[in-house]
C-alpha positions in Angstrom: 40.1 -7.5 -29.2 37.3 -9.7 -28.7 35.6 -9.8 -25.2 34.7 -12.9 -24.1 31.4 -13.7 -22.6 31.3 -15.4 -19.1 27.6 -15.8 -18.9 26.1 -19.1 -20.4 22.7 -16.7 -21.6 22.9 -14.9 -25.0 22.9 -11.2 -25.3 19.2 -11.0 -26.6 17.2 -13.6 -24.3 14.6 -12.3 -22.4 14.8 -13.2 -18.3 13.2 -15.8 -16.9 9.8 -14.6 -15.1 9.8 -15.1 -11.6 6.7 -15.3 -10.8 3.0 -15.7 -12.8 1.2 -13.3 -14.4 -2.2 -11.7 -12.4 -5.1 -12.2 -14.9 -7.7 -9.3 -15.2 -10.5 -11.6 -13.6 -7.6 -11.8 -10.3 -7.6 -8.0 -10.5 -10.9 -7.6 -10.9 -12.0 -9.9 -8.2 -8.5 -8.3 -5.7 -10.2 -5.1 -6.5 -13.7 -6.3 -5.1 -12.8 -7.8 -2.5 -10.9 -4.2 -1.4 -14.1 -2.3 -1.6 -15.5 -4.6 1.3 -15.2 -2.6 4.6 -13.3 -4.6 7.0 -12.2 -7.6 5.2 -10.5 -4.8 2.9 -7.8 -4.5 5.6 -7.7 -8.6 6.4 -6.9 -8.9 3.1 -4.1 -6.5 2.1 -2.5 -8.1 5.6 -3.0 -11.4 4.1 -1.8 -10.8 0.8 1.4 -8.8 2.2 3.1 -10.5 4.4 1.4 -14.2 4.3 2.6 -17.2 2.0 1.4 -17.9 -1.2 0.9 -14.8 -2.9 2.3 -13.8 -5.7 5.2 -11.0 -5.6 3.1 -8.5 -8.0 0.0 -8.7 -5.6 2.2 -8.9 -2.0 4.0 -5.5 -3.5 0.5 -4.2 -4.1 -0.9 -4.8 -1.0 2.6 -3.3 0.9 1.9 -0.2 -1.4 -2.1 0.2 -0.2 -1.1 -0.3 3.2 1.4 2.5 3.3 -1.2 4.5 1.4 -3.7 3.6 4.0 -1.2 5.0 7.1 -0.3 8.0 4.9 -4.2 9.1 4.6 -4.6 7.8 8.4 -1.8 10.0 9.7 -2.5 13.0 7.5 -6.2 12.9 8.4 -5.2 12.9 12.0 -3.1 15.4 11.9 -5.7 17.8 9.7 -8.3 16.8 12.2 -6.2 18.1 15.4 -5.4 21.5 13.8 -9.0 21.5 13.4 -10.0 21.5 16.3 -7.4 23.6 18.2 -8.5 26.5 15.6 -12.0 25.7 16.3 -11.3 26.0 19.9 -9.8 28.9 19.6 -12.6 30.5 17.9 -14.8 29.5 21.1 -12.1 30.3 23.5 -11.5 26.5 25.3 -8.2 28.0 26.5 -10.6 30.7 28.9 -12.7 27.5 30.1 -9.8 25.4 31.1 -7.9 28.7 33.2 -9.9 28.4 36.3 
């Protein structure tokens, strides 16, 4: 039995792209502007969650950001057990019992 084929698109057409293709000369000039302290984080805001972007770069700049928190929270974290072992190699905990 033959099946029959409800779609109007043939077996072996590629999909439509939905959006353009990023150039190098984008990338290269995206990755520039990321080494720029400050505007670096403007930017990936910008590019994430503001109009006009195109889906490749938005779903970039979502993936830096949650890098960005990821490193921010770790560092925190390996900062604070830092400095509770280094205060309890001076002994902060005999200074604070009065």
């Amino acid at each position: 039995m033959e099946e029959i084929m409800t779609t109007t698109e043939s077996p072996t057409s590629a999909p439509a792209p939905t959006s353009k293709e990023i150039s190098l000369g984008e990338w290269i000039i995206t990755l520039l502007l990321l080494c720029i302290p400050f505007l670096n984080f403007i930017m990936l805001f910008v590019w994430a969650f503001g109009g006009g972007t195109t889906a490749t770069k938005a779903n970039f700049a979502k993936a830096v950001l949650l890098w960005m928190v990821i490193g921010i929270v770790l560092s925190m974290m390996f900062l604070s057990s830092f400095i509770a072992a280094l205060g309890g190699l001076v002994g902060f905990s005999d200074l604070l019992a009065v």
